[in-house]
N, C-alpha and C positions, 0 to 999 in steps of 0.2 A: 356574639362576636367575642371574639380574646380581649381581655382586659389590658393586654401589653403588646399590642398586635408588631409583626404578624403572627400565624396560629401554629409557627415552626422555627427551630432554631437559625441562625443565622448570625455571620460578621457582623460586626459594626462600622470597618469600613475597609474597602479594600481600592487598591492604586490598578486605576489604568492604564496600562504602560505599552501597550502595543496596537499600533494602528489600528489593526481591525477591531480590537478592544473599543475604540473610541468612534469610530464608525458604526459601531453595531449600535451604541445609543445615541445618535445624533439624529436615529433614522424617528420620526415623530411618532407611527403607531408603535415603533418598539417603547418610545419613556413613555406614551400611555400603560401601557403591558407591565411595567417597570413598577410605575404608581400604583395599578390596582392591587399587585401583589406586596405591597407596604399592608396592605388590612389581612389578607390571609394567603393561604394555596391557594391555586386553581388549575382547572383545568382548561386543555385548549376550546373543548366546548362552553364552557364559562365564561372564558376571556372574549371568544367571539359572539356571543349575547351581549357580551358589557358594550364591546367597541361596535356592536352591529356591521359585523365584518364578515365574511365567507370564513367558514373554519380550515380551508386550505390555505388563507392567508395570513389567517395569525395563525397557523402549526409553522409558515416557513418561517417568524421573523421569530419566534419560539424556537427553534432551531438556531438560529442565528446566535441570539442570547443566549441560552446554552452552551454552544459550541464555542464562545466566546468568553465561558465562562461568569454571565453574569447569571446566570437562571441554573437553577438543579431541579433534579426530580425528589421531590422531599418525602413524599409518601403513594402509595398505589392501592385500587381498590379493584377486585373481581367483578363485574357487570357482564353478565351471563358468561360466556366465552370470551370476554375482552378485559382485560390489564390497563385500568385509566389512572393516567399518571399527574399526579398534581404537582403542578411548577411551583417553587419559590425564587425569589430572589436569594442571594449569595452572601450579600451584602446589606446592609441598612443605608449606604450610602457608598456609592461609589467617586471619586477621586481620580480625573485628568494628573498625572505626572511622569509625563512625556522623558522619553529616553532615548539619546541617539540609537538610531537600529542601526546595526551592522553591515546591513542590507541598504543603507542607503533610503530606507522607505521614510515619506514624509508622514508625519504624523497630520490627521486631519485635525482639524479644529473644533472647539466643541460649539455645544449648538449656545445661543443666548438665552440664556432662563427667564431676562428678563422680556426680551420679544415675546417668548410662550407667556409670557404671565401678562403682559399688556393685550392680548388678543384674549386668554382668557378673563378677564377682566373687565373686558369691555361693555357686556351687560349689564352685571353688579354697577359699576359704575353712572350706567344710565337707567338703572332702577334708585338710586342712593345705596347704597348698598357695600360700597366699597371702601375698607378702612386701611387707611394708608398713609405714607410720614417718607418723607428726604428731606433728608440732612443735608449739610456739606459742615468738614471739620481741617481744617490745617495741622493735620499729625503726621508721624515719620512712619515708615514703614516697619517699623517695627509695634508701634499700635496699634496701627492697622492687622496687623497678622495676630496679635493678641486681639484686637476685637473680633475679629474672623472664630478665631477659635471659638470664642463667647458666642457669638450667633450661632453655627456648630453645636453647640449644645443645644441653644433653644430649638432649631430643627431636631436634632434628636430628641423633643422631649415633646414636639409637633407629632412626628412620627410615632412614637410612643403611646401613644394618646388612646385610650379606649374607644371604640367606633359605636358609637350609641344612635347619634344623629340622623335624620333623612335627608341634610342638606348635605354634599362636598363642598368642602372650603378649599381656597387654593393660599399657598404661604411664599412667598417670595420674599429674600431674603439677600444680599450682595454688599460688593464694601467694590469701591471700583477708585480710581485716578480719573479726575476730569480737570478741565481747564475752566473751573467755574471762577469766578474774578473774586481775589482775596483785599482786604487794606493794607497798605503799607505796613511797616514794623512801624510801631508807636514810639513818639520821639521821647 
């Protein structure tokens, strides 16, 4: 495995900015697709062993991604008379920011990271197995955005990470606005 995975060059992050952009990863076997190619290339017959899927159906959402610009073809190999093209991601991380379109198109929403990570979780959890921490903090939006960036890196340094392991770990990570009950200002 790459020491600084993946095993191909790529951004470090690029903006979302077009509905079907944000569409294309909201769809759940595409951010699996998405994830696996964080460790290396693959190809559409790899990616369909990984997810245990028909390889006619991860090539269409492979299409998708690509043609939406999240996935390239990074490098190709001859196997006999056939040209096999191994996909990477584009990016190390992709970024929702939403732009009025011209066209009047609504921008879709993105999916909740943290829904995916409570369904995945749910095992670990009922094995002991799950290590976890929430907070709540009374700051201004502006620390919050500097804390963001600080998480931000620790995902990139998640991602980063040499693939040595036989386990997948999953890493959830968010700063959100909630109504959770504060104390009064101190007299």
């Amino acid at each position: 495995m790459a020491d600084n995975p993946p095993d191909y060059e790529l951004a470090d992050r690029k903006a979302l900015t077009r509905p079907d952009q944000v569409k294309a990863i909201s769809h759940p076997l595409r951010t699996v697709i998405l994830q696996l190619l964080h460790e290396r290339a693959a190809t559409v017959t790899e990616l369909a062993a990984a997810v245990e899927r028909p390889k006619s159906t991860v090539a269409h959402h492979v299409d998708v991604l690509t043609r939406n610009g999240l996935l390239r073809v990074v490098r190709t190999r001859k196997v006999r008379a056939v040209e096999e093209r191994f996909y990477g991601r584009t990016a190390r991380m992709f970024h929702v920011a939403a732009e009025p379109s011209p066209a009047g198109e609504q921008m879709p929403g993105d999916f909740n990271d943290f829904e995916v990570a409570a369904r995945e979780s749910a095992d670990a959890f009922e094995q002991g197995k799950l290590w976890g921490f929430i907070r709540h903090a009374r700051i201004s939006a502006d620390q919050a955005a500097q804390f963001w960036d600080q998480m931000a890196e620790l995902v990139d340094s998640f991602d980063r990470m040499p693939r040595s392991g036989e386990t997948m770990y999953g890493f959830a990570v968010g700063i959100y606005p909630t109504d959770h009950p504060t104390l009064p200002a101190a007299e």
